[in-house]
C-alpha positions in Angstrom: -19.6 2.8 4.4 -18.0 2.3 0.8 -15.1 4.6 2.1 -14.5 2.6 5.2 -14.4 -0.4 3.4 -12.0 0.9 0.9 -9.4 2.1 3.2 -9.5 -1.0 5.5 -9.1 -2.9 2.2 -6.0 -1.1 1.4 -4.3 -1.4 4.7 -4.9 -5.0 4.3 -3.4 -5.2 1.1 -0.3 -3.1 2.3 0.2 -4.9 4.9 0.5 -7.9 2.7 2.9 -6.7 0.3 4.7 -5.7 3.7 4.6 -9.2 4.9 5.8 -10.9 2.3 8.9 -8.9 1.7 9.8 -9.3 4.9 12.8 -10.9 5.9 13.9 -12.3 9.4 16.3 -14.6 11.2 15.2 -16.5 14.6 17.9 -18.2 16.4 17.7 -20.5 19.2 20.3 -21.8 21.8 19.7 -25.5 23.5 22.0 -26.6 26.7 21.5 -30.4 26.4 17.3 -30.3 25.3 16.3 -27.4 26.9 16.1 -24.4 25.5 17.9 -21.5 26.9 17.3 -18.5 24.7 15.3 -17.7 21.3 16.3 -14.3 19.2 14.8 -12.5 16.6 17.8 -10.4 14.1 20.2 -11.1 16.7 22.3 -13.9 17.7 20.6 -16.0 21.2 23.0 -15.6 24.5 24.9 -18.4 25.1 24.3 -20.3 28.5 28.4 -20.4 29.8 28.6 -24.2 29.1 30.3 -23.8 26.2 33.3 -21.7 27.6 33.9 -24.1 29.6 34.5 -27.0 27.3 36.6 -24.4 25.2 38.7 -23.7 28.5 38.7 -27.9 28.7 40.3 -28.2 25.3 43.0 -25.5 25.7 44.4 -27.7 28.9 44.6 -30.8 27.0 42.0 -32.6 29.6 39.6 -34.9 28.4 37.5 -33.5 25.1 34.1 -34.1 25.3 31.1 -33.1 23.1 29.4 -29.9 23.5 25.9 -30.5 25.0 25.0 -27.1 23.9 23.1 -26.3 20.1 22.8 -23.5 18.2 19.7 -23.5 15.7 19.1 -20.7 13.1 15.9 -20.4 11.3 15.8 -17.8 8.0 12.4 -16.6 6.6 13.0 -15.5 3.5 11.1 -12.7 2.4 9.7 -12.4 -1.2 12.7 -10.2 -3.3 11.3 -10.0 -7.0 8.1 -7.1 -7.2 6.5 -6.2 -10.3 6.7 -2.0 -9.6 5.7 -1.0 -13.3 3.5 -2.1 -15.9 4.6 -4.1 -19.1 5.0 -1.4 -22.0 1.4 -1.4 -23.8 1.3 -2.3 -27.6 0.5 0.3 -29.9 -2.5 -1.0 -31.1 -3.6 -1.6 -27.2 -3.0 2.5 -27.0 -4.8 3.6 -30.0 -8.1 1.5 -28.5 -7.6 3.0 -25.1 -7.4 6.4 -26.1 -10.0 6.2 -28.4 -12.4 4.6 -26.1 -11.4 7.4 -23.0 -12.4 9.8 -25.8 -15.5 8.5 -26.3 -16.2 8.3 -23.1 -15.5 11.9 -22.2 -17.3 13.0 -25.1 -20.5 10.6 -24.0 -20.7 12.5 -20.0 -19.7 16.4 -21.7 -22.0 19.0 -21.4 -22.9 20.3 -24.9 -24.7 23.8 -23.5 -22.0 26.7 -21.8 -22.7 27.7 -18.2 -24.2 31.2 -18.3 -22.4 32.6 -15.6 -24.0 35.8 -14.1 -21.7 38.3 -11.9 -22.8 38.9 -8.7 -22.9 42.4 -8.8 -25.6 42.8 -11.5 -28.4 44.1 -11.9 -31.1 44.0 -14.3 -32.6 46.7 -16.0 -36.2 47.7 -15.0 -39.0 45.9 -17.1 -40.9 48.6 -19.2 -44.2 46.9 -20.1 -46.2 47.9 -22.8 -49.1 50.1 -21.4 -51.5 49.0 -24.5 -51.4 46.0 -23.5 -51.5 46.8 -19.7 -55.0 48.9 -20.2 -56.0 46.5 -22.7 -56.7 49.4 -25.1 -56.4 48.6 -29.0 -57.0 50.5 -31.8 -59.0 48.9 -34.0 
């Protein structure tokens, strides 16, 4: 359960970090108040009005306003990340590794593993047959 917990934690957090550097542009196009198209990275396609006043303006007719809108909205995304760790003082150091070497020492095993080889075998057992027969000399 602890395992599940932990890895669904750290997607979380990954995903975050991933959503807060991310960076995006959304652009929308009105013709008069309705709106025509909405992009996301790209720019929105136009809805013909407008080369039509451009085609107005290059005959010397009557200029008029453009009824159509362009609207761009930028997310920016977080840019500064702290990647590395301040540098520690010394002093800092000399505690830490004096504690981790403390703390290894506390959880070492003082005794050596006797390690027997698998192909061994033990002598026989001789007993002693005085005190097998329970015979003493007295």
């Amino acid at each position: 359960m602890k395992q599940i917990f932990k890895k669904i934690s750290s997607l979380l957090l990954a995903c975050l970090v991933l959503m807060s550097t991310l960076s995006f542009t959304v652009g929308k196009h009105y013709c008069g108040r309705f709106l025509v198209d909405v992009s996301v990275y790209a720019k929105p396609k136009k809805c013909g009005m407008d080369m039509l006043n451009h085609s107005e303006k290059q005959v010397g007719e009557i200029i008029q306003k453009s009824c159509c809108k362009d609207e761009i909205i930028v997310v920016e995304g977080q840019n500064e990340l702290k990647n590395s760790l301040d540098p520690i003082e010394y002093t800092n150091q000399l505690f830490l590794v004096s504690y981790l070497y403390s703390l290894s020492s506390l959880f070492s095993l003082d005794e050596e593993r006797k390690l027997i080889p698998k192909e061994y075998s033990p002598p026989e057992r001789v007993q002693d047959i005085q005190i097998l027969y329970e015979t003493f000399l007295i």
